[in-house]
C-alpha positions in Angstrom: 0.0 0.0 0.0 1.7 3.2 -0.9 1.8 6.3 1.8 1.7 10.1 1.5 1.8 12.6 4.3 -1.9 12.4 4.6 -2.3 8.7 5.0 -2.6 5.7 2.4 -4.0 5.9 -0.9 -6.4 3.6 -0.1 -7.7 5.5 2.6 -8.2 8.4 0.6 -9.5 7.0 -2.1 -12.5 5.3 0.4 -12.7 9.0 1.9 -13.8 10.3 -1.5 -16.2 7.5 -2.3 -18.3 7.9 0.6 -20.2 11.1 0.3 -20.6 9.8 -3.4 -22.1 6.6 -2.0 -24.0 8.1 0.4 -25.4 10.5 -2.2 -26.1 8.1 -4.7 -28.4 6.2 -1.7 -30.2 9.4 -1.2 -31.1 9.4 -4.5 -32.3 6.0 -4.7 -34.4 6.4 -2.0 -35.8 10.0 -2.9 -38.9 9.0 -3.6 -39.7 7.2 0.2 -37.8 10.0 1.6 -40.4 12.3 0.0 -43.8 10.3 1.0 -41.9 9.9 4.7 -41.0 13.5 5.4 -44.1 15.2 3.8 -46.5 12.5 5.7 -44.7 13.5 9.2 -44.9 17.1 8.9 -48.3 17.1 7.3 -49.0 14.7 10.8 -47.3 17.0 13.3 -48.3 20.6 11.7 -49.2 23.5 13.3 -47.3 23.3 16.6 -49.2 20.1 17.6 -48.5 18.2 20.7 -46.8 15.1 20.0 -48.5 12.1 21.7 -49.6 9.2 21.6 -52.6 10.5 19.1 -50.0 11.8 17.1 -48.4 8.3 16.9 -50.9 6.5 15.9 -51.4 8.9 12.8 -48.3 8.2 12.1 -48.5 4.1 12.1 -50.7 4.7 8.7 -47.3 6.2 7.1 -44.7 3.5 8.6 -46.8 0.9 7.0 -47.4 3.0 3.9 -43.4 3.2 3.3 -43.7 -0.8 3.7 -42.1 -1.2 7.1 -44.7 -4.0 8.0 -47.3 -4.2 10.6 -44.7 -5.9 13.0 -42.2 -3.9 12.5 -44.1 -0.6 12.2 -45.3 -1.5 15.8 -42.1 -2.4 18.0 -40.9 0.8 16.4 -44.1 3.2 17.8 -43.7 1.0 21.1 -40.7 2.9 21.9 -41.7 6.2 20.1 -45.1 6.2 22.4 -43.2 5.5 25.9 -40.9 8.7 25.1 -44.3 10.5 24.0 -46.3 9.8 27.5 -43.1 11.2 29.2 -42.9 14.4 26.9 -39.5 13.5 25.7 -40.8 14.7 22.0 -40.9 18.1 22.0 -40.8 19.1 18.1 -40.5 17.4 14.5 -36.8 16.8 14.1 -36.9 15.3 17.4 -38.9 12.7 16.2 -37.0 12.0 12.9 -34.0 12.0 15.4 -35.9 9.4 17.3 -37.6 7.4 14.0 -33.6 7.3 13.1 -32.4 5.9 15.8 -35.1 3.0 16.1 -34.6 2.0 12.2 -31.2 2.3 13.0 -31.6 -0.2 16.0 -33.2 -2.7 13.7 -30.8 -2.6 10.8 -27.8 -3.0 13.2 -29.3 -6.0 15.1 -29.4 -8.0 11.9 -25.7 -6.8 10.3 -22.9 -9.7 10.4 -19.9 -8.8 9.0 -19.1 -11.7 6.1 -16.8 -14.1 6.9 -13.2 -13.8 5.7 -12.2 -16.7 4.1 -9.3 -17.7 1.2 -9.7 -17.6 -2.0 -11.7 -18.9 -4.1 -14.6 -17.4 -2.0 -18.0 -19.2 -3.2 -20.9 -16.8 -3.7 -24.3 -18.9 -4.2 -27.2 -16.3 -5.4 -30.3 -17.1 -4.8 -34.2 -15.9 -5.8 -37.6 -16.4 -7.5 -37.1 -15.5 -11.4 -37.9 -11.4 -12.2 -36.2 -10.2 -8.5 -33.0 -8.9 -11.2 -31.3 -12.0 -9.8 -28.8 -12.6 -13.3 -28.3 -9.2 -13.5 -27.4 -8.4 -10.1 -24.7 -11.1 -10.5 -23.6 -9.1 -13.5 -22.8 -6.2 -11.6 -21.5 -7.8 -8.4 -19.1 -9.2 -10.8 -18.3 -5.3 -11.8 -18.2 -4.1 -8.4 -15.2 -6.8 -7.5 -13.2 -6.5 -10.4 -13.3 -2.8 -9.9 -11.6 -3.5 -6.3 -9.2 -5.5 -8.4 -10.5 -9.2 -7.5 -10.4 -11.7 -10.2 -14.2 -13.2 -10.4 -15.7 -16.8 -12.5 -19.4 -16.6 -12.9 -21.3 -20.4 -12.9 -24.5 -20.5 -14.9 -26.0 -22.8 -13.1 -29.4 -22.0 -14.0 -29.8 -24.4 -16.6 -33.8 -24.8 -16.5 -34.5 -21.7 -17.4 -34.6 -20.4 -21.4 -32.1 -18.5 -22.2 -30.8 -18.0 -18.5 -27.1 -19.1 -19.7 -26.9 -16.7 -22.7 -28.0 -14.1 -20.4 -25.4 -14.5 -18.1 -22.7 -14.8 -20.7 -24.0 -11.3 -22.0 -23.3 -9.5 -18.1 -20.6 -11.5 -18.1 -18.8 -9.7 -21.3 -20.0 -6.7 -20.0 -18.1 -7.2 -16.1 -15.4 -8.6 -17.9 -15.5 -12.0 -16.2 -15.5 -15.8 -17.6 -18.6 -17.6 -17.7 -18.5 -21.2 -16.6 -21.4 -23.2 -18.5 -23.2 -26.4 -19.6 -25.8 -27.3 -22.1 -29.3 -26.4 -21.2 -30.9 -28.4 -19.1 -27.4 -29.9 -17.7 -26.8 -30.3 -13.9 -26.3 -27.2 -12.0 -24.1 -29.0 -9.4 -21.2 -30.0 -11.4 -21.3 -26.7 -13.6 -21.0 -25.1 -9.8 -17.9 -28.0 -9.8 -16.2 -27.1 -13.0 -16.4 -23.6 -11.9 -14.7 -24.2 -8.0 -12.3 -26.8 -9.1 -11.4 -23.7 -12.0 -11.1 -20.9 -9.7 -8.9 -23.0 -7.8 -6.8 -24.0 -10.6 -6.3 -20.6 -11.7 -6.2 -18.6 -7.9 -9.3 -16.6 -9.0 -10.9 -14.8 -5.8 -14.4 -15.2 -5.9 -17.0 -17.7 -7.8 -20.1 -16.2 -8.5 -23.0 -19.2 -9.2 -26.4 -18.3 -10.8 -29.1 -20.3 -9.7 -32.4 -21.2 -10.8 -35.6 -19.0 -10.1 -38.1 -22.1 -10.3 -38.0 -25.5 -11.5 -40.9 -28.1 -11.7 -42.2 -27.7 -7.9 -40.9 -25.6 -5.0 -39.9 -29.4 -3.5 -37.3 -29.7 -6.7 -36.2 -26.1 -6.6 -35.3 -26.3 -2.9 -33.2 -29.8 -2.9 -31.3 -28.6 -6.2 -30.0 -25.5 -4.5 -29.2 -28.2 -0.9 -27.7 -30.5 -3.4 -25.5 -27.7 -4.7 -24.6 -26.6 -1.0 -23.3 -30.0 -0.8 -21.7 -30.2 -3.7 -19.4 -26.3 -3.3 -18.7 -27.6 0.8 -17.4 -31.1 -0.6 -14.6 -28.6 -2.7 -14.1 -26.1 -0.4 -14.6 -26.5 3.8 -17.3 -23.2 4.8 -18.9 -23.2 1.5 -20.6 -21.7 0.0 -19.3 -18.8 1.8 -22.5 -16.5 1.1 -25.9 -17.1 0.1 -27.2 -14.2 -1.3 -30.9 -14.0 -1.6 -32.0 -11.3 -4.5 -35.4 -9.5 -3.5 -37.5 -7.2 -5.4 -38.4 -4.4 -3.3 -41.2 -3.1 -5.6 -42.7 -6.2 -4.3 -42.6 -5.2 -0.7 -44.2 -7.6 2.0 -45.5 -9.9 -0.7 -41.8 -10.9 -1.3 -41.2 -11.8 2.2 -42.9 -15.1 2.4 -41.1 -16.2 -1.0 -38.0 -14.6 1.1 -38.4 -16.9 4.3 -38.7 -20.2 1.9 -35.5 -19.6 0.9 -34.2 -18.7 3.7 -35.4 -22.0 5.6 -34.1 -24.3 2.5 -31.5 -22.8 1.3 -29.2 -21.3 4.6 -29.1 -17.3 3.1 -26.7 -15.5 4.8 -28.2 -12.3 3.1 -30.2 -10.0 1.3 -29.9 -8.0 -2.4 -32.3 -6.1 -2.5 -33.1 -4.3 -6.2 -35.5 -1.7 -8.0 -34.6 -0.1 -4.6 -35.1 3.5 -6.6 -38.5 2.4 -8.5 -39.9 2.5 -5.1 -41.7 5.0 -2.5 -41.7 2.1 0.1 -38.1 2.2 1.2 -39.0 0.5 4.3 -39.2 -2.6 3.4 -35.6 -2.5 4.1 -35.8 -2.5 7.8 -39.3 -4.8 7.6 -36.7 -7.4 5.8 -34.0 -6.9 8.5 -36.2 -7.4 11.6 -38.2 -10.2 9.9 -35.7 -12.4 8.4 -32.6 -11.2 10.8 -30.2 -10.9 8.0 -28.1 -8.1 6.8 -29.0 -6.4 3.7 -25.5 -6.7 1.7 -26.3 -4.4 -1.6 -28.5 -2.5 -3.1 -29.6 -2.4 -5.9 -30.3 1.5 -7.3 -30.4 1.6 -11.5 -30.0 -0.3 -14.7 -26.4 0.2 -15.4 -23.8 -2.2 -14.5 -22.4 0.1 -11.6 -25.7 0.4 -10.2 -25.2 -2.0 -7.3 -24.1 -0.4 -3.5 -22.8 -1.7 -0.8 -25.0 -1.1 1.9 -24.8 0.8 4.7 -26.9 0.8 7.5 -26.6 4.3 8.5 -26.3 5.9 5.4 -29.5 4.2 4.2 -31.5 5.4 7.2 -29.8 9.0 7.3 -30.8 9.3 3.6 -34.6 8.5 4.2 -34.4 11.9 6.5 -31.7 14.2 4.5 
Protein backbone atom coordinates (compact mmCIF):
# COMPACT_ATOMS: atom_id res chain seq x y z
CA UNK A 1 0.00 0.00 0.00
CA UNK A 2 1.69 3.17 -0.92
CA UNK A 3 1.82 6.29 1.76
CA UNK A 4 1.67 10.08 1.45
CA UNK A 5 1.76 12.63 4.28
CA UNK A 6 -1.89 12.40 4.61
CA UNK A 7 -2.31 8.69 4.99
CA UNK A 8 -2.64 5.66 2.43
CA UNK A 9 -4.00 5.94 -0.94
CA UNK A 10 -6.40 3.57 -0.08
CA UNK A 11 -7.67 5.52 2.62
CA UNK A 12 -8.18 8.40 0.57
CA UNK A 13 -9.46 6.97 -2.15
CA UNK A 14 -12.52 5.30 0.38
CA UNK A 15 -12.68 8.96 1.95
CA UNK A 16 -13.79 10.34 -1.48
CA UNK A 17 -16.22 7.52 -2.27
CA UNK A 18 -18.34 7.88 0.61
CA UNK A 19 -20.19 11.06 0.31
CA UNK A 20 -20.56 9.78 -3.41
CA UNK A 21 -22.07 6.60 -2.03
CA UNK A 22 -24.04 8.06 0.45
CA UNK A 23 -25.42 10.52 -2.15
CA UNK A 24 -26.05 8.06 -4.73
CA UNK A 25 -28.40 6.16 -1.66
CA UNK A 26 -30.16 9.38 -1.20
CA UNK A 27 -31.07 9.41 -4.52
CA UNK A 28 -32.28 6.04 -4.67
CA UNK A 29 -34.40 6.36 -2.05
CA UNK A 30 -35.79 9.98 -2.91
CA UNK A 31 -38.88 8.98 -3.57
CA UNK A 32 -39.72 7.17 0.16
CA UNK A 33 -37.84 9.96 1.65
CA UNK A 34 -40.36 12.28 0.04
CA UNK A 35 -43.77 10.27 1.03
CA UNK A 36 -41.94 9.88 4.65
CA UNK A 37 -41.02 13.53 5.44
CA UNK A 38 -44.11 15.19 3.81
CA UNK A 39 -46.53 12.47 5.74
CA UNK A 40 -44.66 13.49 9.16
CA UNK A 41 -44.87 17.06 8.86
CA UNK A 42 -48.35 17.13 7.28
CA UNK A 43 -49.03 14.71 10.82
CA UNK A 44 -47.32 17.04 13.33
CA UNK A 45 -48.30 20.58 11.67
CA UNK A 46 -49.16 23.53 13.26
CA UNK A 47 -47.28 23.28 16.64
CA UNK A 48 -49.16 20.12 17.64
CA UNK A 49 -48.48 18.19 20.67
CA UNK A 50 -46.77 15.08 20.00
CA UNK A 51 -48.50 12.14 21.74
CA UNK A 52 -49.57 9.17 21.65
CA UNK A 53 -52.60 10.48 19.12
CA UNK A 54 -50.02 11.83 17.10
CA UNK A 55 -48.39 8.29 16.87
CA UNK A 56 -50.94 6.49 15.93
CA UNK A 57 -51.37 8.93 12.82
CA UNK A 58 -48.26 8.22 12.10
CA UNK A 59 -48.55 4.15 12.10
CA UNK A 60 -50.69 4.68 8.65
CA UNK A 61 -47.30 6.21 7.11
CA UNK A 62 -44.70 3.45 8.56
CA UNK A 63 -46.76 0.86 7.02
CA UNK A 64 -47.37 2.96 3.91
CA UNK A 65 -43.42 3.24 3.31
CA UNK A 66 -43.65 -0.80 3.70
CA UNK A 67 -42.10 -1.23 7.09
CA UNK A 68 -44.74 -3.98 7.95
CA UNK A 69 -47.29 -4.19 10.57
CA UNK A 70 -44.68 -5.89 13.03
CA UNK A 71 -42.19 -3.94 12.50
CA UNK A 72 -44.09 -0.61 12.17
CA UNK A 73 -45.33 -1.47 15.78
CA UNK A 74 -42.12 -2.37 18.00
CA UNK A 75 -40.93 0.80 16.45
CA UNK A 76 -44.14 3.21 17.75
CA UNK A 77 -43.74 1.03 21.09
CA UNK A 78 -40.72 2.94 21.87
CA UNK A 79 -41.73 6.15 20.11
CA UNK A 80 -45.11 6.22 22.44
CA UNK A 81 -43.18 5.55 25.93
CA UNK A 82 -40.92 8.67 25.14
CA UNK A 83 -44.32 10.53 23.99
CA UNK A 84 -46.31 9.76 27.52
CA UNK A 85 -43.10 11.18 29.22
CA UNK A 86 -42.94 14.40 26.93
CA UNK A 87 -39.46 13.47 25.74
CA UNK A 88 -40.75 14.69 21.99
CA UNK A 89 -40.88 18.14 22.04
CA UNK A 90 -40.77 19.13 18.08
CA UNK A 91 -40.53 17.40 14.55
CA UNK A 92 -36.84 16.77 14.08
CA UNK A 93 -36.89 15.27 17.43
CA UNK A 94 -38.93 12.66 16.24
CA UNK A 95 -37.01 11.99 12.87
CA UNK A 96 -33.99 12.01 15.40
CA UNK A 97 -35.92 9.36 17.27
CA UNK A 98 -37.59 7.36 14.04
CA UNK A 99 -33.58 7.26 13.08
CA UNK A 100 -32.43 5.88 15.84
CA UNK A 101 -35.05 3.04 16.12
CA UNK A 102 -34.59 1.99 12.23
CA UNK A 103 -31.16 2.30 12.97
CA UNK A 104 -31.56 -0.18 15.97
CA UNK A 105 -33.17 -2.75 13.71
CA UNK A 106 -30.77 -2.60 10.84
CA UNK A 107 -27.76 -3.00 13.22
CA UNK A 108 -29.26 -6.02 15.08
CA UNK A 109 -29.44 -7.99 11.92
CA UNK A 110 -25.71 -6.83 10.35
CA UNK A 111 -22.86 -9.68 10.41
CA UNK A 112 -19.90 -8.76 9.02
CA UNK A 113 -19.12 -11.67 6.05
CA UNK A 114 -16.76 -14.10 6.88
CA UNK A 115 -13.25 -13.84 5.71
CA UNK A 116 -12.24 -16.73 4.12
CA UNK A 117 -9.28 -17.69 1.17
CA UNK A 118 -9.69 -17.57 -2.05
CA UNK A 119 -11.73 -18.86 -4.08
CA UNK A 120 -14.65 -17.35 -2.03
CA UNK A 121 -18.05 -19.20 -3.22
CA UNK A 122 -20.90 -16.79 -3.70
CA UNK A 123 -24.28 -18.93 -4.23
CA UNK A 124 -27.21 -16.27 -5.39
CA UNK A 125 -30.27 -17.06 -4.81
CA UNK A 126 -34.19 -15.93 -5.82
CA UNK A 127 -37.56 -16.43 -7.49
CA UNK A 128 -37.12 -15.52 -11.37
CA UNK A 129 -37.90 -11.36 -12.24
CA UNK A 130 -36.17 -10.18 -8.52
CA UNK A 131 -33.03 -8.95 -11.21
CA UNK A 132 -31.29 -11.95 -9.84
CA UNK A 133 -28.85 -12.63 -13.32
CA UNK A 134 -28.33 -9.20 -13.54
CA UNK A 135 -27.45 -8.37 -10.14
CA UNK A 136 -24.66 -11.08 -10.46
CA UNK A 137 -23.60 -9.12 -13.45
CA UNK A 138 -22.78 -6.21 -11.63
CA UNK A 139 -21.55 -7.82 -8.44
CA UNK A 140 -19.14 -9.17 -10.76
CA UNK A 141 -18.29 -5.34 -11.78
CA UNK A 142 -18.20 -4.12 -8.41
CA UNK A 143 -15.21 -6.81 -7.47
CA UNK A 144 -13.24 -6.51 -10.36
CA UNK A 145 -13.27 -2.85 -9.94
CA UNK A 146 -11.60 -3.54 -6.29
CA UNK A 147 -9.21 -5.53 -8.44
CA UNK A 148 -10.47 -9.17 -7.48
CA UNK A 149 -10.43 -11.70 -10.24
CA UNK A 150 -14.16 -13.20 -10.42
CA UNK A 151 -15.67 -16.81 -12.47
CA UNK A 152 -19.38 -16.63 -12.91
CA UNK A 153 -21.29 -20.38 -12.90
CA UNK A 154 -24.51 -20.47 -14.89
CA UNK A 155 -25.97 -22.82 -13.07
CA UNK A 156 -29.35 -21.97 -14.00
CA UNK A 157 -29.76 -24.44 -16.64
CA UNK A 158 -33.78 -24.81 -16.46
CA UNK A 159 -34.49 -21.70 -17.41
CA UNK A 160 -34.61 -20.44 -21.41
CA UNK A 161 -32.11 -18.50 -22.17
CA UNK A 162 -30.84 -18.04 -18.45
CA UNK A 163 -27.15 -19.06 -19.74
CA UNK A 164 -26.88 -16.66 -22.68
CA UNK A 165 -28.03 -14.10 -20.39
CA UNK A 166 -25.40 -14.48 -18.11
CA UNK A 167 -22.75 -14.77 -20.73
CA UNK A 168 -23.96 -11.27 -22.00
CA UNK A 169 -23.32 -9.47 -18.14
CA UNK A 170 -20.59 -11.54 -18.11
CA UNK A 171 -18.76 -9.67 -21.30
CA UNK A 172 -20.05 -6.67 -20.02
CA UNK A 173 -18.14 -7.19 -16.14
CA UNK A 174 -15.44 -8.61 -17.86
CA UNK A 175 -15.52 -12.03 -16.22
CA UNK A 176 -15.48 -15.79 -17.55
CA UNK A 177 -18.57 -17.55 -17.73
CA UNK A 178 -18.54 -21.21 -16.59
CA UNK A 179 -21.38 -23.22 -18.50
CA UNK A 180 -23.18 -26.36 -19.62
CA UNK A 181 -25.78 -27.34 -22.15
CA UNK A 182 -29.33 -26.36 -21.25
CA UNK A 183 -30.85 -28.36 -19.12
CA UNK A 184 -27.44 -29.87 -17.71
CA UNK A 185 -26.80 -30.31 -13.85
CA UNK A 186 -26.35 -27.19 -12.03
CA UNK A 187 -24.14 -29.01 -9.40
CA UNK A 188 -21.25 -30.03 -11.41
CA UNK A 189 -21.30 -26.67 -13.59
CA UNK A 190 -20.98 -25.13 -9.78
CA UNK A 191 -17.93 -28.02 -9.80
CA UNK A 192 -16.25 -27.11 -12.95
CA UNK A 193 -16.41 -23.61 -11.89
CA UNK A 194 -14.73 -24.19 -7.97
CA UNK A 195 -12.28 -26.79 -9.11
CA UNK A 196 -11.35 -23.69 -12.02
CA UNK A 197 -11.10 -20.87 -9.74
CA UNK A 198 -8.89 -23.01 -7.79
CA UNK A 199 -6.80 -24.02 -10.56
CA UNK A 200 -6.30 -20.57 -11.66
CA UNK A 201 -6.22 -18.61 -7.93
CA UNK A 202 -9.30 -16.60 -8.97
CA UNK A 203 -10.91 -14.83 -5.77
CA UNK A 204 -14.43 -15.17 -5.90
CA UNK A 205 -17.01 -17.69 -7.83
CA UNK A 206 -20.11 -16.15 -8.50
CA UNK A 207 -22.99 -19.17 -9.20
CA UNK A 208 -26.41 -18.33 -10.81
CA UNK A 209 -29.09 -20.35 -9.73
CA UNK A 210 -32.41 -21.24 -10.80
CA UNK A 211 -35.63 -18.95 -10.09
CA UNK A 212 -38.12 -22.08 -10.32
CA UNK A 213 -38.04 -25.47 -11.50
CA UNK A 214 -40.95 -28.14 -11.72
CA UNK A 215 -42.18 -27.75 -7.86
CA UNK A 216 -40.85 -25.59 -4.96
CA UNK A 217 -39.89 -29.35 -3.52
CA UNK A 218 -37.32 -29.69 -6.69
CA UNK A 219 -36.19 -26.11 -6.57
CA UNK A 220 -35.30 -26.32 -2.92
CA UNK A 221 -33.19 -29.80 -2.90
CA UNK A 222 -31.33 -28.60 -6.20
CA UNK A 223 -29.98 -25.47 -4.52
CA UNK A 224 -29.17 -28.16 -0.91
CA UNK A 225 -27.73 -30.47 -3.38
CA UNK A 226 -25.51 -27.66 -4.67
CA UNK A 227 -24.56 -26.56 -0.98
CA UNK A 228 -23.28 -30.02 -0.76
CA UNK A 229 -21.69 -30.22 -3.74
CA UNK A 230 -19.41 -26.34 -3.26
CA UNK A 231 -18.72 -27.65 0.84
CA UNK A 232 -17.38 -31.08 -0.62
CA UNK A 233 -14.63 -28.56 -2.73
CA UNK A 234 -14.09 -26.12 -0.39
CA UNK A 235 -14.59 -26.45 3.83
CA UNK A 236 -17.33 -23.19 4.84
CA UNK A 237 -18.86 -23.17 1.45
CA UNK A 238 -20.64 -21.69 -0.03
CA UNK A 239 -19.30 -18.83 1.84
CA UNK A 240 -22.46 -16.54 1.15
CA UNK A 241 -25.91 -17.09 0.12
CA UNK A 242 -27.20 -14.18 -1.30
CA UNK A 243 -30.88 -14.00 -1.65
CA UNK A 244 -32.02 -11.26 -4.50
CA UNK A 245 -35.44 -9.55 -3.49
CA UNK A 246 -37.46 -7.20 -5.39
CA UNK A 247 -38.37 -4.39 -3.35
CA UNK A 248 -41.16 -3.11 -5.56
CA UNK A 249 -42.68 -6.18 -4.30
CA UNK A 250 -42.62 -5.21 -0.71
CA UNK A 251 -44.24 -7.56 1.98
CA UNK A 252 -45.55 -9.92 -0.72
CA UNK A 253 -41.85 -10.86 -1.31
CA UNK A 254 -41.23 -11.76 2.17
CA UNK A 255 -42.90 -15.11 2.40
CA UNK A 256 -41.13 -16.23 -1.05
CA UNK A 257 -38.04 -14.61 1.11
CA UNK A 258 -38.40 -16.93 4.32
CA UNK A 259 -38.69 -20.22 1.91
CA UNK A 260 -35.49 -19.56 0.89
CA UNK A 261 -34.15 -18.72 3.73
CA UNK A 262 -35.39 -22.05 5.57
CA UNK A 263 -34.10 -24.30 2.45
CA UNK A 264 -31.49 -22.80 1.30
CA UNK A 265 -29.18 -21.29 4.61
CA UNK A 266 -29.10 -17.34 3.07
CA UNK A 267 -26.68 -15.49 4.76
CA UNK A 268 -28.19 -12.30 3.11
CA UNK A 269 -30.25 -10.03 1.26
CA UNK A 270 -29.86 -8.01 -2.41
CA UNK A 271 -32.31 -6.10 -2.50
CA UNK A 272 -33.05 -4.31 -6.16
CA UNK A 273 -35.49 -1.74 -8.03
CA UNK A 274 -34.64 -0.11 -4.64
CA UNK A 275 -35.09 3.54 -6.63
CA UNK A 276 -38.47 2.43 -8.53
CA UNK A 277 -39.93 2.50 -5.14
CA UNK A 278 -41.66 5.00 -2.49
CA UNK A 279 -41.67 2.06 0.14
CA UNK A 280 -38.11 2.25 1.21
CA UNK A 281 -39.01 0.50 4.33
CA UNK A 282 -39.16 -2.65 3.37
CA UNK A 283 -35.57 -2.52 4.12
CA UNK A 284 -35.82 -2.54 7.84
CA UNK A 285 -39.26 -4.79 7.59
CA UNK A 286 -36.70 -7.36 5.75
CA UNK A 287 -34.01 -6.90 8.46
CA UNK A 288 -36.16 -7.42 11.59
CA UNK A 289 -38.25 -10.24 9.93
CA UNK A 290 -35.67 -12.44 8.41
CA UNK A 291 -32.56 -11.23 10.75
CA UNK A 292 -30.22 -10.88 8.00
CA UNK A 293 -28.09 -8.05 6.76
CA UNK A 294 -29.04 -6.37 3.71
CA UNK A 295 -25.53 -6.66 1.68
CA UNK A 296 -26.32 -4.43 -1.59
CA UNK A 297 -28.54 -2.47 -3.14
CA UNK A 298 -29.60 -2.36 -5.95
CA UNK A 299 -30.33 1.47 -7.29
CA UNK A 300 -30.44 1.62 -11.53
CA UNK A 301 -29.99 -0.29 -14.65
CA UNK A 302 -26.38 0.19 -15.37
CA UNK A 303 -23.75 -2.17 -14.52
CA UNK A 304 -22.42 0.11 -11.56
CA UNK A 305 -25.72 0.39 -10.23
CA UNK A 306 -25.23 -2.00 -7.30
CA UNK A 307 -24.07 -0.42 -3.47
CA UNK A 308 -22.83 -1.74 -0.78
CA UNK A 309 -25.04 -1.15 1.92
CA UNK A 310 -24.78 0.79 4.66
CA UNK A 311 -26.90 0.85 7.48
CA UNK A 312 -26.60 4.30 8.45
CA UNK A 313 -26.33 5.90 5.45
CA UNK A 314 -29.47 4.25 4.20
CA UNK A 315 -31.53 5.38 7.23
CA UNK A 316 -29.83 9.02 7.29
CA UNK A 317 -30.81 9.26 3.61
CA UNK A 318 -34.64 8.55 4.18
CA UNK A 319 -34.38 11.88 6.50
CA UNK A 320 -31.73 14.19 4.49
Amino acid sequence: MIQTLFGSLDQKEQEEKKPRLFDRMKQAVSRTRESLSERIDDIVSFGKEIDRATLDDLEATLIAADLGAATTHQVLEKLRDKADRRQIADVPELKRLLQHELLAILTAAERPPQKVEPPEVLLVVGVNGTGKTTTIGKLASLLRSQGKSVLLAAADTFRAAAIEQLEIWGQRAGAEVIQTKPGGDPSAVLFDAVQAAKARGVDYVIVDTAGRLHTKTNLMAELEKMRRTSARLLPGAPHEVLLVMDATTGQNGLQQARLFTQSAGVTGIVLTKLDGTAKGGVVVAISRELGLPVRYAGVGEKLGDLLPFNPQDFVASLFE
